[in-house]
C-alpha positions as CSV (number, residue, x, y, z in Angstrom):
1,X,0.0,0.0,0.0
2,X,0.5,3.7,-0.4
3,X,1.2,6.4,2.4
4,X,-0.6,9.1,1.1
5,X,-0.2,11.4,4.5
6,X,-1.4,11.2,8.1
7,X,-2.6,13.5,11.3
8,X,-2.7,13.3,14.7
9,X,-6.6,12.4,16.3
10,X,-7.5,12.5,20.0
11,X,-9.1,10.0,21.5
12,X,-9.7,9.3,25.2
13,X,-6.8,12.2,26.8
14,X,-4.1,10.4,24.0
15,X,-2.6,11.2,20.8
16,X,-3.0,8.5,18.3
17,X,-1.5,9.1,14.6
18,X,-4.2,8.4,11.8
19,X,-1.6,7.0,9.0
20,X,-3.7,7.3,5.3
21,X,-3.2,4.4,2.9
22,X,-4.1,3.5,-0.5
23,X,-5.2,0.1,-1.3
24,X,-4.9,-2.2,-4.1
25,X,-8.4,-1.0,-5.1
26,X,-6.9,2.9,-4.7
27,X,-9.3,3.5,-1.7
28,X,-8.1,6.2,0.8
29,X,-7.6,3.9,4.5
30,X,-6.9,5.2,7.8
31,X,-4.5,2.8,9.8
32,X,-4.3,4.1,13.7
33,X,-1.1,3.5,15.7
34,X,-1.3,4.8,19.4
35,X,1.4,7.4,20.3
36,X,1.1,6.7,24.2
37,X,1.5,10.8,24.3
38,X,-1.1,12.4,26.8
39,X,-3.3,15.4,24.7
40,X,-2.1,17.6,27.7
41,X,1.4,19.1,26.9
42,X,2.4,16.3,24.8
43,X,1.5,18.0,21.2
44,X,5.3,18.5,20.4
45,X,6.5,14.7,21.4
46,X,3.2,13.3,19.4
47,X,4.0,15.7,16.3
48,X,7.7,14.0,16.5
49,X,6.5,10.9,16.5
50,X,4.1,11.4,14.1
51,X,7.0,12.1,11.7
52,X,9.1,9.4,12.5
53,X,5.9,6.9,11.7
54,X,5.4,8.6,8.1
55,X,9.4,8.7,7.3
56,X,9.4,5.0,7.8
57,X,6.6,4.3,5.9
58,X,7.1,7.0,3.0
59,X,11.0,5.2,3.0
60,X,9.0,2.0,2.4
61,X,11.0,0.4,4.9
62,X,8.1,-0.6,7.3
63,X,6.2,-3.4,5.9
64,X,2.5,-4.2,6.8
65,X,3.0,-7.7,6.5
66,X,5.4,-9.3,9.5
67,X,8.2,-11.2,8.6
68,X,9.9,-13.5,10.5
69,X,12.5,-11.4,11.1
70,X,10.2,-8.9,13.1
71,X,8.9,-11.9,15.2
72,X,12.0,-11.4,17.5
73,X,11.6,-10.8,21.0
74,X,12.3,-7.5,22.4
75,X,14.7,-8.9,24.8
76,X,16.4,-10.7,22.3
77,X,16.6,-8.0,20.5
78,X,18.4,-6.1,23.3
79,X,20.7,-8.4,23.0
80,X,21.7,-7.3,19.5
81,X,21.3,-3.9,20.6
82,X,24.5,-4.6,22.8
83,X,26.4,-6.2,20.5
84,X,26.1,-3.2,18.4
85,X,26.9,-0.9,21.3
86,X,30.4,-2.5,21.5
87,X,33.1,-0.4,20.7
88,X,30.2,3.1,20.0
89,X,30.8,3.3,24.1
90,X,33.8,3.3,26.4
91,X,34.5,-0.1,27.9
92,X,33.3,0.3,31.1
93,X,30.0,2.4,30.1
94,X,29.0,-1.1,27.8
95,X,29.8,-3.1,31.3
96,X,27.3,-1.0,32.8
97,X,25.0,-1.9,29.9
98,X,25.5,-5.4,30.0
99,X,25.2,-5.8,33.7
100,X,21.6,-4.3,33.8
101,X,20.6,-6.5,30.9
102,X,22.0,-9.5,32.6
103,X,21.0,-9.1,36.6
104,X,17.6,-7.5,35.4
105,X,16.3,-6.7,32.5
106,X,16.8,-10.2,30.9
107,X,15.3,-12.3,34.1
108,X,12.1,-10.2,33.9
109,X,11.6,-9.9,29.9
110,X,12.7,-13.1,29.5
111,X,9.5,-15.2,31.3
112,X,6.7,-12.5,29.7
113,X,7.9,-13.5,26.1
114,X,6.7,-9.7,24.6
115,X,7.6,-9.3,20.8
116,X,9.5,-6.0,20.1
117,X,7.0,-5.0,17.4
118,X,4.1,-5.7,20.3
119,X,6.0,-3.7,23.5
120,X,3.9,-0.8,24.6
121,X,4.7,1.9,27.2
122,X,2.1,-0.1,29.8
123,X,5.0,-3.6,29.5
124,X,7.7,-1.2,30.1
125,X,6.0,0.9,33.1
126,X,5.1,-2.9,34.7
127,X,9.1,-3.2,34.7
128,X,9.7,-0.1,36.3
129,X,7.0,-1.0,39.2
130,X,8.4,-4.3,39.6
131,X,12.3,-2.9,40.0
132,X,10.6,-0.8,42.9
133,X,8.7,-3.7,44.9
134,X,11.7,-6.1,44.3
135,X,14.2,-5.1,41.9
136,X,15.2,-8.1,40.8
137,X,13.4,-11.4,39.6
138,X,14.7,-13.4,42.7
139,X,12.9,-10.8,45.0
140,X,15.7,-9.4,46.8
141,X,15.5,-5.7,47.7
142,X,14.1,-2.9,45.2
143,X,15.6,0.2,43.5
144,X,15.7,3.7,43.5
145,X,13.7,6.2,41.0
146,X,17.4,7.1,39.7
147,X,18.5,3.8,39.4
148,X,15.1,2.9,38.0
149,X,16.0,5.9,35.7
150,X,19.4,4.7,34.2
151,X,17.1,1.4,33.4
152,X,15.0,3.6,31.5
153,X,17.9,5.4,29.4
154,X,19.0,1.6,28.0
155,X,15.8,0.7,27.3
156,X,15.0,3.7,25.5
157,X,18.7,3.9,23.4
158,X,17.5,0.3,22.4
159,X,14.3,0.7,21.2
160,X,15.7,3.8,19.5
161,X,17.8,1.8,17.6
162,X,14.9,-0.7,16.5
163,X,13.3,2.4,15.4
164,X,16.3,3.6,13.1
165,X,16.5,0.0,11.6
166,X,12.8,0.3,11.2
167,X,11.9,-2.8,13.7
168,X,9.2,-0.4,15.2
169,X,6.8,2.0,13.9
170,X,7.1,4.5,17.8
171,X,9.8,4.2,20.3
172,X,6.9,3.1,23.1
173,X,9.5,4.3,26.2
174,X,9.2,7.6,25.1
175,X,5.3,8.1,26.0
176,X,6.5,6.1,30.2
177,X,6.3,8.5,33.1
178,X,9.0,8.0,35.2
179,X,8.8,9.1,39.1
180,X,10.1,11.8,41.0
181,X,13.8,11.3,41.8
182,X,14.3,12.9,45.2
183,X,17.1,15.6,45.7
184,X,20.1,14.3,47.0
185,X,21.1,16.8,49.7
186,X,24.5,18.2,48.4
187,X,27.2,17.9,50.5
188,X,28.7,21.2,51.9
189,X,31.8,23.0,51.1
190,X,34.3,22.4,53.6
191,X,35.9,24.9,55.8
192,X,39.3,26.1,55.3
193,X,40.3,24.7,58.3
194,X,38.9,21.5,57.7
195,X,40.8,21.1,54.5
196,X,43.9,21.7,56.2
197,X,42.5,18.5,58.7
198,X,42.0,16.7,56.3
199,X,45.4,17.4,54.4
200,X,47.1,16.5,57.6
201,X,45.3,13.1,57.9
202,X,46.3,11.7,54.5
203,X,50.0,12.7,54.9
204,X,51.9,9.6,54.7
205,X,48.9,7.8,53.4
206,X,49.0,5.5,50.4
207,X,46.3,7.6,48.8
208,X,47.9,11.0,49.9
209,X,48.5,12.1,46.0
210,X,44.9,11.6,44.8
211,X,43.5,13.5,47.9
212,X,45.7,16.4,47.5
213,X,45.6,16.6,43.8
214,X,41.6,16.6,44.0
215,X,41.5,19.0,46.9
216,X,43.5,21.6,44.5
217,X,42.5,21.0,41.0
218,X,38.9,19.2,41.4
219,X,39.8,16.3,39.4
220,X,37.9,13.5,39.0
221,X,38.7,10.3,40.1
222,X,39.5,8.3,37.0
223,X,42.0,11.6,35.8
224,X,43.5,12.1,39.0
225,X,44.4,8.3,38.9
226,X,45.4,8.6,34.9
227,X,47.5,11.5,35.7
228,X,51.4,10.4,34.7
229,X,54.5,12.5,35.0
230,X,55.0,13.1,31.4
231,X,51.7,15.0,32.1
232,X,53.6,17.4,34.4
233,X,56.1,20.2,33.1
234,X,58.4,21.6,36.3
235,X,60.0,23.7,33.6
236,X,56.9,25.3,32.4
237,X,55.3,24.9,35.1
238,X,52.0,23.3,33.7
239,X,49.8,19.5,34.5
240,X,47.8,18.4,31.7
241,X,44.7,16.4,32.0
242,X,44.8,13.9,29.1
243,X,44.7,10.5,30.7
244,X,42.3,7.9,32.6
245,X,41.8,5.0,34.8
246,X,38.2,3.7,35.5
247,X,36.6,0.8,37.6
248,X,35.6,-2.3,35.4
249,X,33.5,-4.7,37.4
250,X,35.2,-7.7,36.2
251,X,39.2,-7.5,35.4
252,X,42.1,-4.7,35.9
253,X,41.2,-1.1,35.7
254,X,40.6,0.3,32.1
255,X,43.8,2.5,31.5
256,X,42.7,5.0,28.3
257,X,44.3,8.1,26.5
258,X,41.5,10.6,26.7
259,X,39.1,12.1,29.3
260,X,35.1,12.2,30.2
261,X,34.6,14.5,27.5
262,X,36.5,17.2,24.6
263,X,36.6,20.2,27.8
264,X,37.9,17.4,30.3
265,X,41.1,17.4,28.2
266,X,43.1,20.2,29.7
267,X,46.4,21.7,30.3
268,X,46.5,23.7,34.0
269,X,48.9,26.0,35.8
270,X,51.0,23.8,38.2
271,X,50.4,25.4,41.6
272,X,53.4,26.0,43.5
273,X,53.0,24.1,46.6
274,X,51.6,21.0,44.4
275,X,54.9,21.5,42.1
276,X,56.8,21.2,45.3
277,X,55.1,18.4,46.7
278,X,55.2,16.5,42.9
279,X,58.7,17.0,42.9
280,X,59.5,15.2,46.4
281,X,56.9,12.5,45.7
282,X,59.2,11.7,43.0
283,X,62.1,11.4,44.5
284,X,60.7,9.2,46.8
285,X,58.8,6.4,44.1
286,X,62.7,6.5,42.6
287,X,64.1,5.9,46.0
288,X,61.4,2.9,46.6
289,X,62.5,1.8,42.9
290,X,66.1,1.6,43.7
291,X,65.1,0.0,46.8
292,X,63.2,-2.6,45.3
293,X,65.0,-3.3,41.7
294,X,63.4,-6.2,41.3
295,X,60.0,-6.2,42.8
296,X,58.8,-2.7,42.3
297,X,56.9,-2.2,39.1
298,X,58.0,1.0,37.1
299,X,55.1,2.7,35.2
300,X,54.6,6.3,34.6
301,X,51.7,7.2,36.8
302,X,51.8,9.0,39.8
303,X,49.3,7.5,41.4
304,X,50.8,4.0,42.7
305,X,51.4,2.1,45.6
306,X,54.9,1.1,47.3
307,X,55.6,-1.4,44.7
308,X,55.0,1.0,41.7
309,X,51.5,-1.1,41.3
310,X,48.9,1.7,39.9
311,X,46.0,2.6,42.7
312,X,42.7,0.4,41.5
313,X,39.4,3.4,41.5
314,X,37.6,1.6,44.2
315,X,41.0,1.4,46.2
316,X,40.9,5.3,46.7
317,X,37.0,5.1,47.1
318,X,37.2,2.3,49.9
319,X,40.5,3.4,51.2
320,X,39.2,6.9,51.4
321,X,35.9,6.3,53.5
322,X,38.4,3.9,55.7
323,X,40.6,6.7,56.9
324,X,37.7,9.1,57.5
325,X,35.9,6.9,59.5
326,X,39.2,5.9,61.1
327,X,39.7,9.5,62.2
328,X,36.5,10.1,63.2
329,X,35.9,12.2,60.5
330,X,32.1,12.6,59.1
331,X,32.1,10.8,55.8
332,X,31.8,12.1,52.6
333,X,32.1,10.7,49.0
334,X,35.6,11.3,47.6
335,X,33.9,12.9,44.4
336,X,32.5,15.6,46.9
337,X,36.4,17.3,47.2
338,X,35.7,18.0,43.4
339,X,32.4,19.7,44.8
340,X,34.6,21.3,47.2
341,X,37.0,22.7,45.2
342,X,34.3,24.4,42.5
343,X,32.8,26.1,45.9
344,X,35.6,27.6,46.7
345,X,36.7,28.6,43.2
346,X,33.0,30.2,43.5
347,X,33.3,32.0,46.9
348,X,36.9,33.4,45.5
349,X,34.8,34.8,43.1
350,X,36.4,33.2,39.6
351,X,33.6,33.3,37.1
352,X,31.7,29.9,36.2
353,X,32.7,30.2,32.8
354,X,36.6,30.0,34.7
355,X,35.0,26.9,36.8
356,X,34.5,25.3,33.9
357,X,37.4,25.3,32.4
358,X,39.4,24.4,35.6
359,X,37.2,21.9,36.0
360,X,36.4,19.9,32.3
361,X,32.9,20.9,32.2
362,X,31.4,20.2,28.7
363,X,28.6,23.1,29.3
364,X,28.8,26.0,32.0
365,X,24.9,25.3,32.1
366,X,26.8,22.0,34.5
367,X,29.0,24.1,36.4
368,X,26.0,26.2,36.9
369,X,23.5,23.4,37.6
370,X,26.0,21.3,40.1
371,X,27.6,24.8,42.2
372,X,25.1,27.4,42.4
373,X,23.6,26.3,45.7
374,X,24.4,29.0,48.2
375,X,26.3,28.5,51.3
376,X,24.3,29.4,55.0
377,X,26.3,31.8,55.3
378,X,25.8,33.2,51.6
379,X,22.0,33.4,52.8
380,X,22.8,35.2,55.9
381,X,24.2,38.2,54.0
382,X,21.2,38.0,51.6
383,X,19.2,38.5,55.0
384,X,21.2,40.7,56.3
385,X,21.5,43.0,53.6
386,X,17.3,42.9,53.3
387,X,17.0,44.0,56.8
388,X,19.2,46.9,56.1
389,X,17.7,48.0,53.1
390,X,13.5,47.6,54.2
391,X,12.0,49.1,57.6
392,X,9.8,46.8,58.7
393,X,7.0,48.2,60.6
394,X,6.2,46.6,64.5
C-alpha cells in the first residue's frame, strides 16, 4: 500500500497518529497507531512521532506484512542492541549496559515472552513498578527512581535503535512517566580549616597524592588516577589532564588516553605548593624503585602504591571512607572534594565560565547546575542586607 499522509486524532486524553493508505483498489484507508502521548502538553513529542511513523513508511521500509525477522523478542533483540553498542561506548559504560541487561532486564523480559514489534509503554512501566517492589526477579530488595531511571535510558537507546533499523513503527518508552527522583542533599563545602584536617590526615597515606591533587585541582577520580609524569612540566610549570583509569567490574582497571569528554582534556597551571610536593613525591617512588629493583613495578603514573603497582578506583574510594571513619571524621564521598574545590573557586569569586574550564565541564549550564547552591552563610548576608535595606513596621 500507499502512504498518502497522516494526522494526529484524539481519543480518550491520547494522541494516536491516523496513518492514510491507498489500497490495491486505490481507496483512501486510515490505519491508527497509538502514540502513548497524553493530549495535555504532549502536542510536540506526538507531532515528532508522528514524523518518525510517516518517514518509515514514506522510506518504504516498514512493511505491513510481519516477517519473520520482526517476530524477534524485544529482549532478544536487546541483545543485538548490545552487541552493536560495542566499541560506540567506552569499555566500562558497555559493562554497565550489560550488567543491567544481565542481573535485570533479561530475568524479567525473558519469562513475559513480549515481541518488540508488540512492547507498549504499559510492559515497560510494569518493569519499572516491579524494579521498585523487588528489583530483581529473585525478589531481593528494590531500586531507587534514579536507578530505575538509568534502566530507562538503555531501554530507550535500544528501542531507539529498532526504530532507526525500522523494527518499530514508535519508540513506546518515550510516551512512560518516570517518578520523581528525590534531591540528594549536596554535600557542603568544607571549611578552610577542615581542608587543612583533612590534608594533615592523608600525609603519609597511600592515597595522599589523589587527595591532594583533587582538593587543589577538582579532578575526578578516573583523571586524578590517569594522571602520569609526562603530564607534568616543572620547567613550564603546567599539568595536563589527558589521561584515565576507571573501575571495570570484572578484570584490571581500564587505563585510556583521553578524558570524560573534549573540555575534560586540559592543560592547567602547576600550583606551587603542588609542584613542590610532585617534585619530592618523585624522589621518593625513585628511592622505593632503587630500593626494590626487582619487585617494584615502574610505570609512569603518579598514582601508585609502594611497589610501583597503579592505585585500583575503588581502592581510593574504599581506602578513602576507611581513613575518615578511622579519624572520626564525618564521611563524605571522595567525588564531593571536586564539589569542594568548584565552591571555593566560586566563593573566590572566579567566574563559572573559569570553573568550567578548571574543571572539564562540557557546558557551563553543568557548572551552573552542580555549584550554584548558596552557602548558610551566603544566605545570611542576603538576610542581612534585606534587613538593612526595608523598615519593617512593629
Amino acid at each position: 500500500m500507499i502512504v498518502s499522509g497522516g494526522i494526529l486524532q484524539q481519543k480518550k486524553g491520547l494522541f494516536y497518529a491516523v496513518i492514510y493508505f491507498y489500497d490495491d483498489a486505490g481507496d483512501r484507508v486510515p490505519k491508527w497507531i497509538p502514540t502513548g502521548i497524553k493530549v495535555q502538553g504532549g502536542k510536540r513529542e506526538a507531532d515528532k512521532i508522528l514524523r518518525e511513523i510517516l518517514y518509515g513508511y514514506e522510506h518504504e521500509k516498514i512493511q505491513e506484512d510481519k516477517t519473520k525477522e520482526e517476530d524477534i523478542r524485544f529482549v532478544d533483540f536487546m541483545q543485538i542492541w548490545l552487541e552493536y553498542m560495542d566499541n560506540k561506548v567506552e569499555p566500562n559504560t558497555l559493562e554497565s549496559y550489560k550488567l543491567v541487561y544481565d542481573v535485570h532486564i533479561k530475568p524479567y523480559f525473558q519469562q513475559k515472552n513480549i515481541l518488540l514489534r508488540d512492547l507498549t509503554a504499559e510492559h515497560i512501566e510494569g518493569y519499572y513498578d516491579f524494579l521498585r517492589k523487588s528489583g530483581r526477579a529473585n525478589g531481593n530488595g528494590g531500586l531507587s527512581e534514579s536507578t530505575i531511571k538509568h534502566h530507562h535510558a538503555n531501554i530507550s537507546k535500544c528501542l531507539q535503535y529498532a526504530l532507526k533499523k525500522q523494527k518499530i513503527q514508535a519508540n513506546p518508552a518515550r510516551a512512560v512517566e518516570l517518578g520523581i527522583i528525590p534531591k540528594r542533599n549536596r554535600a557542603k563545602a568544607l571549611k578552610i580549616t577542615q581542608i587543612e584536617i583533612l590534608l594533615d590526615i592523608f600525609k603519609g597515606d597511600p592515597i595522599e597524592a589523589a587527595v591532594y591533587l583533587t582538593v587543589f585541582y577538582g579532578l575526578r577520580r578516573s583523571e586524578v588516577l590517569g594522571l602520569r609524569w609526562s603530564a607534568i612540566d616543572f620547567s613550564d610549570g603546567t599539568i595536563t589532564v589527558e589521561h584515565k583509569v576507571v573501575k571495570m567490574a570484572k578484570g584490571p582497571a581500564l587505563e585510556k588516553d583521553g578524558t570524560k569528554n573534549t573540555s575534560s582534556l586540559r592543560t592547567l597551571p602547576l600550583i606551587d605548593g603542588i609542584g613542590d610536593y610532585l617534585k619530592t613525591l618523585k624522589h621518593k617512588q625513585e628511592q622505593m624503585a632503587a630500593l626494590q629493583p626487582n619487585d617494584y613495578q615502574k610505570s609512569d603514573y603518579i598514582c601508585v602504591d609502594g611497589t610501583g603497582k597503579l592505585q585500583r578506583p575503588d581502592f581510593i574510594t574504599q581506602h578513602y571512607a576507611l581513613i575518615l571513619n578511622k579519624n572520626n571524621v564525618k564521611h563524605m564521598r571522595f567525588h564531593d572534594l571536586r564539589h569542594h574545590a568548584a565552591t571555593y573557586l566560586h566563593k573566590m569569586g572566579f567566574s563559572f565560565k573559569e570553573i568550567q574550564e578548571w574543571l572539564g565541564h562540557s557546558s557551563i549550564k553543568t557548572t551552573m547546575d552542580i555549584y550554584t547552591a548558596l552557602e548558610l552563610e551566603d544566605k545570611k548576608k542576603i538576610a542581612k542586607k534585606l534587613n538593612e535595606t526595608y523598615k519593617i513596621p512593629v
